[in-house]
C-alpha positions, -999 to +999 in steps of 0.1 A: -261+271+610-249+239+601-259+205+613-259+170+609-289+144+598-280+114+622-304+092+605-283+100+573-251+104+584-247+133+560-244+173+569-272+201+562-270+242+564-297+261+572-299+303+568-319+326+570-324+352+544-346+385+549-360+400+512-350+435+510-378+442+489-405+428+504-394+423+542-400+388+545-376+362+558-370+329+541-356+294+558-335+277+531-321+243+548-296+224+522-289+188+530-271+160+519-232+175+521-211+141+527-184+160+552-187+192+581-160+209+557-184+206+524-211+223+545-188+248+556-177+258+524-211+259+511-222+278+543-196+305+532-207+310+497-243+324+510-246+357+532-271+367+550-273+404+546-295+428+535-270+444+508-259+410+493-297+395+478-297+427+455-262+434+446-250+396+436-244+394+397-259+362+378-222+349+377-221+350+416-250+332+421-241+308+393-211+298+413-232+293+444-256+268+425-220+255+416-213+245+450-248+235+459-251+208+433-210+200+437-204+205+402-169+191+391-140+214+378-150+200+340-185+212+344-178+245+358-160+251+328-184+238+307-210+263+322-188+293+322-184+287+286-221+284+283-227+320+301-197+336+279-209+326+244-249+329+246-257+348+278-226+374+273-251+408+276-266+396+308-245+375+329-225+404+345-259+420+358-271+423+394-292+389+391-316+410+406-323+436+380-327+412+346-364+411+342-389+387+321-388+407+293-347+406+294-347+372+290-376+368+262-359+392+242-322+372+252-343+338+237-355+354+210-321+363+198-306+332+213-333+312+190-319+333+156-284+325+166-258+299+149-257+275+176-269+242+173-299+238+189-292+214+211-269+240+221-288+265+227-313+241+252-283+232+272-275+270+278-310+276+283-311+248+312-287+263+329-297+298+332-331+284+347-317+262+371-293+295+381-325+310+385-344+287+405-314+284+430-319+321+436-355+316+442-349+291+464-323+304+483-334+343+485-368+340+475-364+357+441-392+361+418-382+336+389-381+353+357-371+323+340-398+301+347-416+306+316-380+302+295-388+274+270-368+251+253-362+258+218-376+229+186-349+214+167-349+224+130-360+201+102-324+199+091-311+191+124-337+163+129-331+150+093-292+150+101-302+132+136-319+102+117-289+095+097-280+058+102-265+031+083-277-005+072-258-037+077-243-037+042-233+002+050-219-008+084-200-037+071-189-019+039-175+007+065-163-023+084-139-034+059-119+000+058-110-008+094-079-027+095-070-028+134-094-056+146-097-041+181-113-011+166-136-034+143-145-051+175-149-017+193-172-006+167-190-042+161-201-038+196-215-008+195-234-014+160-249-044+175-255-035+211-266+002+205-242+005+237-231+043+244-194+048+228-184+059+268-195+023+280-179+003+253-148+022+264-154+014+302-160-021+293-138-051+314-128-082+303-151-091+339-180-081+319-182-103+297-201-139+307-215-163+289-228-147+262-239-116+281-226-077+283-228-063+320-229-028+318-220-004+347-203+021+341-191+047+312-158+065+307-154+093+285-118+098+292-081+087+312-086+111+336-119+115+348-116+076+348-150+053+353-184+068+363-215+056+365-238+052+331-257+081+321-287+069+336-269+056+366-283+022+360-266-014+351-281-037+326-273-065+311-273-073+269-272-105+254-255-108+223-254-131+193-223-158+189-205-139+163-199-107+182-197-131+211-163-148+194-149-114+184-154-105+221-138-134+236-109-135+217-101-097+229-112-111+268-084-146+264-061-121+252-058-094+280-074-113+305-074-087+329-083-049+326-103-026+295-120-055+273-107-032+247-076-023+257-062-045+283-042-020+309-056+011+293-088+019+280-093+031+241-087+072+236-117+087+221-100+107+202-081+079+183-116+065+180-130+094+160-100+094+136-102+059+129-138+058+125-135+093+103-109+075+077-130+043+075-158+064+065-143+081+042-120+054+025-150+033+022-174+059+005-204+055+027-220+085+039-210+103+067-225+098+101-218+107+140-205+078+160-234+079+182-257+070+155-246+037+155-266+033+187-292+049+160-286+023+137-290+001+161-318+009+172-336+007+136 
């Protein structure tokens, strides 16, 4: 049935689901769907027959959590690609019938695998949380419950620390020759700002001496979105980045702080930070480790 919380002004499904196996029924009640029509289409993703609890692949289910959490076209991708690359042997099962020990041995191999590690965790996540919607919903024992993540290698954390010193970062610095990209990467060297909420950055957002930051872009078309930990602050930063700053702000005025009418393409980014690096001979790190560097 489907419902609405008037208190919340949002809509909420409830079913009920009857265990094939063990006879019981289980109440699952989803809330929070903004429109009737979300709730709907959620409504029709889950069945309440006997057949369907036993007979529905991991994929299937995968694509109900899908709709449950209202995952965006880029992440259903993402996740697909997840299940297609490192959970290949199991994802066309019968969710169902992939026991405990199926999915120790899958880690095991998972763990002696190529992948980065990091990698690895992420596809790892999401097979619990596929999982623990199926518990939820059908009151499936959770056989990835005790799925832990994987420890980074000594390599990978050694490659992780990698940051440079002022006299690196300026010696980088120099090899820049577009000063909006020297400001670009100024302010994330001496903010430790994430390279998405540079990028989101308006000229409105800088005051006084101060950074507001609220929101992050990654790219044109998925356009601003809220930080990564869906909180604003505020950093303060010294007059010379200040200057640098205001000079971009007097000369677009309105719009990207870098950019003006359109933000900065990440892509261009890494390819300009790539040649500095290597024209100026310092060693080679990610761009996010200037928020590292920062940080040190």
């Amino acid at each position: 049935m489907i419902g609405k919380d008037e208190s919340r002004g949002t809509w909420y499904v409830q079913v009920k689901v009857k265990d094939p196996l063990t006879g019981k029924w289980h109440v699952h009640k989803k809330r929070g769907f903004p429109t009737k029509r979300e709730a709907k289409q959620y409504e029709s993703s889950l069945s309440t027959s006997d057949e369907i609890p036993t007979s529905k692949t991991f994929l299937q289910i995968a694509h109900e959590w899908e709709i449950s959490i209202q995952s965006s076209p880029a992440s259903i991708r993402q996740h697909n690609e997840h299940f297609k690359l490192r959970f290949a042997d199991l994802k066309d099962r019968q969710l169902r019938s992939i026991t405990r020990s199926d999915l120790i041995l899958w880690r095991n191999e998972l763990s002696q695998s190529d992948f980065a590690t990091k990698t690895k965790n992420v596809t790892l996540t999401y097979v619990r949380a596929v999982f623990q919607y199926a518990a939820d919903v059908y009151g499936y024992p959770n056989p990835a419950r005790t799925l832990k993540n994987l420890k980074k290698t000594d390599s990978e954390v050694m490659h992780e620390m990698e940051v440079w010193t002022p006299e690196e970062f300026n010696t980088f610095l120099e090899c820049v020759g577009n000063p909006l990209y020297r400001a670009y990467f100024d302010a994330l060297y001496w903010t430790g700002m994430r390279r998405g909420e540079a990028i989101a950055l308006q000229c409105s957002d800088l005051s006084d001496g101060w950074i507001n930051i609220h929101a992050s872009q990654r790219d044109a078309v998925n356009g601003l979105k809220p930080t990564k930990t869906k909180a604003a602050r505020k950093i303060q930063i010294d007059d010379a980045l200040n200057d640098e700053l205001m000079a971009l702000k007097k000369a677009y005025k309105t719009g990207y702080l870098f950019g003006g009418e359109s933000a900065l393409s990440p892509t261009q980014i890494s390819r300009i930070f790539n040649a500095a690096i290597k024209q100026s001979g310092v060693k080679k790190i990610r761009l996010h480790d200037l928020r590292h560097s920062h940080a040190t």
